[in-house]
C-alpha positions in Angstrom: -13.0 -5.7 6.9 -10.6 -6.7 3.9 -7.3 -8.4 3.8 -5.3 -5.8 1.7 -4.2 -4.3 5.0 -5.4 -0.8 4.8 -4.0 1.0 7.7 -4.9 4.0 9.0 -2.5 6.2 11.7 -4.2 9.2 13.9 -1.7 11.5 14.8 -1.7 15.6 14.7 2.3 15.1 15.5 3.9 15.4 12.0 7.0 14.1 12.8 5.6 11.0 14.3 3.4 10.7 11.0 6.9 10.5 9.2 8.2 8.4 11.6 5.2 5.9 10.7 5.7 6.7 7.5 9.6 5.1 7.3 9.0 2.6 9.9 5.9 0.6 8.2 5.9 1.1 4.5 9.4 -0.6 4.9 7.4 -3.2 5.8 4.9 -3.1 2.9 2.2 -1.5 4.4 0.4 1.5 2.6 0.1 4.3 5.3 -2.8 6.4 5.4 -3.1 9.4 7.7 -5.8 11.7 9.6 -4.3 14.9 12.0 -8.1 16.3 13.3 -10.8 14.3 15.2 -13.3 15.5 12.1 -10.9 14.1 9.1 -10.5 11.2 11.6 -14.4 10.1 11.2 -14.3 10.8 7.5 -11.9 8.5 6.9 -13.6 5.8 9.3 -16.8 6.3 7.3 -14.5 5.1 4.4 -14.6 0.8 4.1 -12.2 -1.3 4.0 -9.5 -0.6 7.4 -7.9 -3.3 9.2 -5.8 -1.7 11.7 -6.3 1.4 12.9 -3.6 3.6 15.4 -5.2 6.0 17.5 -3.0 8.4 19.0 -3.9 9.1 22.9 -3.2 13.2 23.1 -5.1 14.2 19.6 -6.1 17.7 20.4 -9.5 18.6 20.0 -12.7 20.3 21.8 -12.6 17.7 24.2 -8.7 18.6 25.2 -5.5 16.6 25.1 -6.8 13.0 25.7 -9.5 13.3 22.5 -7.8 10.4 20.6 -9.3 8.1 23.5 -12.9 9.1 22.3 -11.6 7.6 19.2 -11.2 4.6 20.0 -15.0 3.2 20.5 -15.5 5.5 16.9 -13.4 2.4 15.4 -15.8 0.1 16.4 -19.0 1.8 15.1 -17.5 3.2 11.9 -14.8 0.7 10.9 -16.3 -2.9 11.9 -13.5 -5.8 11.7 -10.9 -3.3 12.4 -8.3 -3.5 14.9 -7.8 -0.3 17.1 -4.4 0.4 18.6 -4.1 2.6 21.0 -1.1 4.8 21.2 0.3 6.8 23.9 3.3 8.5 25.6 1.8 8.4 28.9 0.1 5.2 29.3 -1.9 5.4 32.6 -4.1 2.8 33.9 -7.3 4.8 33.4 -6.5 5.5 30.0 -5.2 1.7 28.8 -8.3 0.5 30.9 -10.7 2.8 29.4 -9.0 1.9 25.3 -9.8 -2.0 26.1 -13.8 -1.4 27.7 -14.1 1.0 24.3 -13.1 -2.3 22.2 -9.4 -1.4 21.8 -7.2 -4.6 20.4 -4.0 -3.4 21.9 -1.6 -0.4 23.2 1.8 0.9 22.3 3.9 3.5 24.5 6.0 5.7 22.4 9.2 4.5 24.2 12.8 3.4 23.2 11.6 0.4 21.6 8.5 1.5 19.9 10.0 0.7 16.2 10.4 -3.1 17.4 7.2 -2.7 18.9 5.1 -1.0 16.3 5.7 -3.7 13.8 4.6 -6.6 16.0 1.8 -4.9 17.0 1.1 -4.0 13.9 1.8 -7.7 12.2 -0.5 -9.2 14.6 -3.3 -7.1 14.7 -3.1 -7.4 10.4 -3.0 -11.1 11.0 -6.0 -11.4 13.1 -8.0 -9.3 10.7 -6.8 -11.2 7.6 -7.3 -14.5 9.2 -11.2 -13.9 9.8 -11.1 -13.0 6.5 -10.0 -15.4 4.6 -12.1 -17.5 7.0 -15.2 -16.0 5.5 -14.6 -16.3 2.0 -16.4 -18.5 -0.1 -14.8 -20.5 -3.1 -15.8 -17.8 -5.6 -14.5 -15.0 -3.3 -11.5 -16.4 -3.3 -10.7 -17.1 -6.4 -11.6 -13.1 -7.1 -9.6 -11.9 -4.2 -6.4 -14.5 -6.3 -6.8 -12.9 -9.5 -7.3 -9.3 -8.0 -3.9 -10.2 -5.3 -1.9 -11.3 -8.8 -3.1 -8.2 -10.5 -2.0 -6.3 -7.8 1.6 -7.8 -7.3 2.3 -7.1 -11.3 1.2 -3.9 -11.3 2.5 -2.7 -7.9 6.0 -0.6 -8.1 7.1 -0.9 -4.6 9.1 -3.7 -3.2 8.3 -3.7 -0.2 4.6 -3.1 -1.1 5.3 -6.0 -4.0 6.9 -8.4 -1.2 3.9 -8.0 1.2 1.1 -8.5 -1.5 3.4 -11.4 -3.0 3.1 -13.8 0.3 -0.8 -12.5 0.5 -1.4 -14.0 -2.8 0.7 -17.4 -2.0 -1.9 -17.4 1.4 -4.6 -17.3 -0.9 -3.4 -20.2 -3.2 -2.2 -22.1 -0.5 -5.4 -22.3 1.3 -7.5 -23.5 -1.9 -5.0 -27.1 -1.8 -6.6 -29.5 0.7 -4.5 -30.0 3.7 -2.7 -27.1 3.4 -5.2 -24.2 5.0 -3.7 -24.4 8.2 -0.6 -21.8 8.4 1.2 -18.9 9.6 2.5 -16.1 8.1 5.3 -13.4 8.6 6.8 -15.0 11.4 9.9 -13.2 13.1 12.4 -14.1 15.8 16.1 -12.3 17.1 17.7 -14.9 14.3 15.7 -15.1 11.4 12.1 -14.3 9.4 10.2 -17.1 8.0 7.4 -15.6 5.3 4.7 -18.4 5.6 4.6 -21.5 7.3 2.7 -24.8 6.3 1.4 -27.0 8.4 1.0 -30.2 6.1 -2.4 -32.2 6.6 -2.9 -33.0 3.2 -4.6 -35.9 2.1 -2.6 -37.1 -1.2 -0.2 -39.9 -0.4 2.5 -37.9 -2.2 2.5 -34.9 0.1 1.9 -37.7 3.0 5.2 -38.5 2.3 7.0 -35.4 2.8 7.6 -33.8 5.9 5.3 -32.3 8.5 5.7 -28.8 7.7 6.5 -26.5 4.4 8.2 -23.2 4.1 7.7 -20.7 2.0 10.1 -18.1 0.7 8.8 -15.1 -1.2 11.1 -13.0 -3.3 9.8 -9.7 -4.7 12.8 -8.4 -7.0 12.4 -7.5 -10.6 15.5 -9.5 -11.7 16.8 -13.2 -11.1 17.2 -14.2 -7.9 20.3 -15.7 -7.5 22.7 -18.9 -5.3 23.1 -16.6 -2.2 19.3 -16.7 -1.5 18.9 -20.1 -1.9 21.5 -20.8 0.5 20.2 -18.8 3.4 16.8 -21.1 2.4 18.5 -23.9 3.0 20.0 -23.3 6.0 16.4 -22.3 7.1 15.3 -25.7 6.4 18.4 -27.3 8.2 17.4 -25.6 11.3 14.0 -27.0 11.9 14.8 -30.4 13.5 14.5 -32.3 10.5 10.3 -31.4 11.0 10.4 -29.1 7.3 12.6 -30.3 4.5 10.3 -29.0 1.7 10.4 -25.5 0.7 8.4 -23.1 -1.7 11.1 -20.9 -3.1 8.6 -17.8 -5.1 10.2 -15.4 -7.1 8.3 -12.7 -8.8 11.3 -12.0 -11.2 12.4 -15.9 -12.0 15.6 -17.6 -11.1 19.2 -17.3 -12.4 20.3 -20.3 -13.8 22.9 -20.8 -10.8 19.9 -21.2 -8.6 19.0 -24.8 -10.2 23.2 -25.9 -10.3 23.6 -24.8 -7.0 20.2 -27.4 -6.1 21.7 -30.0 -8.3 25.0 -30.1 -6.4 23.0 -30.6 -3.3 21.0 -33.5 -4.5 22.0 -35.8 -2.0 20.7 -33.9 1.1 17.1 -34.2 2.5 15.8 -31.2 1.7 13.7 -30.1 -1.4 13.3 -26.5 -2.8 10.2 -26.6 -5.3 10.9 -23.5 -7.8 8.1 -20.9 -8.7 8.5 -18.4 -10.9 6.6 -16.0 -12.6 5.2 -18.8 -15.0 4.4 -21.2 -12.1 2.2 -18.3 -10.2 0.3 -17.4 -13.1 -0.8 -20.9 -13.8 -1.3 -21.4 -9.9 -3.8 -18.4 -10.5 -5.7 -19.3 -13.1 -5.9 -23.3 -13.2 -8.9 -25.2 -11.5 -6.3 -27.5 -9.9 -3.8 -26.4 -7.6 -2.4 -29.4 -6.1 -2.1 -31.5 -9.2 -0.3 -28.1 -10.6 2.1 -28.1 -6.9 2.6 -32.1 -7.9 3.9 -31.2 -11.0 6.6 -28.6 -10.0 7.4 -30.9 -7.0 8.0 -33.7 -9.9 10.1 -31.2 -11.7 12.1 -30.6 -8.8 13.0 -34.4 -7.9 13.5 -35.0 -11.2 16.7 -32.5 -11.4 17.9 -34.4 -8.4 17.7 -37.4 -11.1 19.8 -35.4 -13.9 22.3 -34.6 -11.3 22.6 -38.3 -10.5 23.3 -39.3 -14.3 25.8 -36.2 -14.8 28.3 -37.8 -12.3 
């Protein structure tokens, strides 16, 4: 079990392997592939898988249904891992025998399977991640920070960059008391929220503020600029008043627009707290997170203050 997302397809269809292919490295996962029962078990035997799909009609010596056999492989070989079952004929024998042999979930390849793929996919990755950051002690998590950071500079890919970007602000996240509880990569017909902060922290300061945080990761190489902050603030005004504090990350910094375009807004309730590529890296390698979160949330009412004395 890891929480890099490793995923691993079963398919002999080519096409469908492209199909995988476009559909979930768009979403920042790395896709890895096996066509033959035999390469399927190598690759098992390899650590580190969190979701695997299994693809019901894999030919093979046991005939057009070996991909079922498959599924209790995951189990043995791939412990932690989520099997998915996939299938263009989904009969009750076959779903029922997937879940006995310790599948997580089906998906029919049907007109919706792109919609469906990718929530199948996001919560199977979020159930394996989950136990895993549940299981790490303090010094596995600050290795599994540094290695995250390491891996969102060096990665080329922006989707790829995007996905490793909110795993690393997880991580940080969960070493500030109060703020472990959360949810990630949540998606409805109107909008996409990256991580979401339930906050049960016990410093009077974050007391104060409201009940939940958002977070916003941005993966781009250049500035992020006014349009993006507005769509985050309309995210905030459409929680009930229940988050007015948001996390605005940026892997390539901010154009200067970005802080005016806050500053003419200082009078509403909302906060954005600003963290570039300087904030992450000394979120990653300080010994105190929240006193280094208190700072850029000082930083941030504190241009509400310049604003004030500019008029």
């Amino acid at each position: 079990m890891n929480g890099g997302g490793r995923l691993l397809i079963i398919d002999d269809d080519n096409l469908f392997l492209e199909t995988y292919e476009d559909l979930l490295s768009a979403w920042g996962y790395k896709v890895e592939s096996a066509t033959t029962r035999t390469k399927a078990l190598e690759r098992l035997d390899e650590p580190g898988w969190s979701v695997v799909l299994v693809d019901q009609k894999l030919d093979g010596p046991g005939g057009g249904d070996d991909g079922l056999d498959l599924i209790a492989e995951v189990g043995i070989r791939a412990p932690g891992a989520k099997a998915i079952l996939v299938t263009a004929y989904a009969s009750n024998e076959a779903v029922e025998r997937a879940f006995k042999d310790g599948a997580y979930d089906y998906l029919e390849k049907r007109s919706v399977f792109a919609a469906l793929l990718r929530v199948k996919v996001r919560n199977a990755m979020e159930a394996v991640r989950e136990r895993w950051l549940g299981a790490l002690d303090q010094g596995e998590t600050e290795k599994a920070i540094r290695a995250t950071w390491e891996a969102v500079q060096a990665e080329k890919d922006r989707n790829r960059k995007g996905l490793l970007l909110e795993q690393l602000m997880e991580l940080l996240l969960k070493t500030i008391p109060g703020f472990q509880r959360l949810r990630a990569r949540m998606k409805n017909e109107l909008e996409e929220l990256d991580i979401l902060v339930q906050n049960n922290a016990p410093d009077p300061l974050w007391q104060k503020e409201s009940p939940y945080i958002l977070v916003e990761c941005k993966n781009w190489s250049s500035h992020v600029g006014t349009k993006d902050v507005r769509d985050l603030l309309g995210k905030l005004e459409g929680r009930y008043k229940r988050c007015r504090v948001a996390l605005f990350v940026a892997a390539g910094g901010f154009a200067d627009t970005v802080r005016l375009e806050l500053r003419s807004r200082a009078r509403e309730e909302n906060l954005v707290l600003l963290l570039g590529p300087g904030d992450l890296e000394t979120l990653v390698n300080c010994s105190d997170r929240s006193a280094v979160l208190k700072e850029i949330h000082q930083r941030a009412v504190a241009a509400t203050f310049d604003h004030g004395r500019d008029e």
